[in-house]
C-alpha positions as CSV (number, residue, x, y, z in Angstrom):
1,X,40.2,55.2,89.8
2,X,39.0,58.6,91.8
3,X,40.8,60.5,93.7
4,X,39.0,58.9,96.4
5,X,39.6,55.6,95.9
6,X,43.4,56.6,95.3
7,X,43.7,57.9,98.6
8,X,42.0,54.6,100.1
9,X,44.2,52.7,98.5
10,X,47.6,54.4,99.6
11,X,46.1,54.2,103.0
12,X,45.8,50.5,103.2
13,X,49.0,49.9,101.3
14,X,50.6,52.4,103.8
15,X,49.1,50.6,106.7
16,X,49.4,47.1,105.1
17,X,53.5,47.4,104.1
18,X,54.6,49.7,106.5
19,X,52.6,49.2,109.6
20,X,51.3,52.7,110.1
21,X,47.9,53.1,111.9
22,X,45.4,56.3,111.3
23,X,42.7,56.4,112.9
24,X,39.2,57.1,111.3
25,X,38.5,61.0,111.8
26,X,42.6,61.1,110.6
27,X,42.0,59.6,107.5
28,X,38.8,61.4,106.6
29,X,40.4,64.6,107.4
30,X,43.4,64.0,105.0
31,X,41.1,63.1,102.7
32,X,39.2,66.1,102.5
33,X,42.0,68.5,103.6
34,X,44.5,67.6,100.8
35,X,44.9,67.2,97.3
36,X,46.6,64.0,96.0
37,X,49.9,65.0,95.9
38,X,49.6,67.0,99.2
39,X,48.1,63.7,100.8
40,X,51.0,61.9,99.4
41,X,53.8,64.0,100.8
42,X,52.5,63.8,104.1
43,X,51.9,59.9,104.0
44,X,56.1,59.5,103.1
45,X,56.5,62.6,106.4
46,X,54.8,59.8,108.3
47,X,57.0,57.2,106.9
48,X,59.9,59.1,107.4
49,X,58.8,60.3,110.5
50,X,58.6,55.9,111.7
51,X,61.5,54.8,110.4
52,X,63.6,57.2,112.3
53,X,62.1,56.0,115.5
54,X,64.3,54.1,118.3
55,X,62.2,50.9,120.0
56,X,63.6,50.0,123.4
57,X,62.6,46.8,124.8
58,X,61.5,47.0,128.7
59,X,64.8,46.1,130.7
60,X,66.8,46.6,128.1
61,X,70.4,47.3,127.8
62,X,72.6,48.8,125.0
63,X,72.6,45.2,123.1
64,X,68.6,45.3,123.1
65,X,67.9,49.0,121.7
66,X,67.1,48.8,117.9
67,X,67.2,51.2,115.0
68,X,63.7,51.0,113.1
């Protein structure tokens, strides 16, 4: 596989499995900004990034806030 076709594939497995969402200038500008392993690193700060995130529900008390 390329490099290219590398970085395609991480971002659908990303976006598959993990439920991030880039949109199209974002991804092309990864691509060409950064190297594989540079692209890489920043796909797991996203990750990182999401599963530190709080969802509250509209309405919601204490008992409805969860930890992503």
């Amino acid at each position: 596989m390329t490099e290219k076709e590398v970085k395609l594939k991480l971002f659908e497995d990303y976006e598959r499995i993990h439920g991030l969402v880039f949109s199209k200038e974002h991804k092309q500008k990864m691509m060409d900004d950064l190297d594989l392993y540079s692209f890489i690193e920043k796909m797991n700060e996203y990750m990182a990034f999401g599963y530190q995130s709080i969802m509250v529900f509209e309405g919601a008390d204490n008992d409805n806030i969860q930890r992503i």
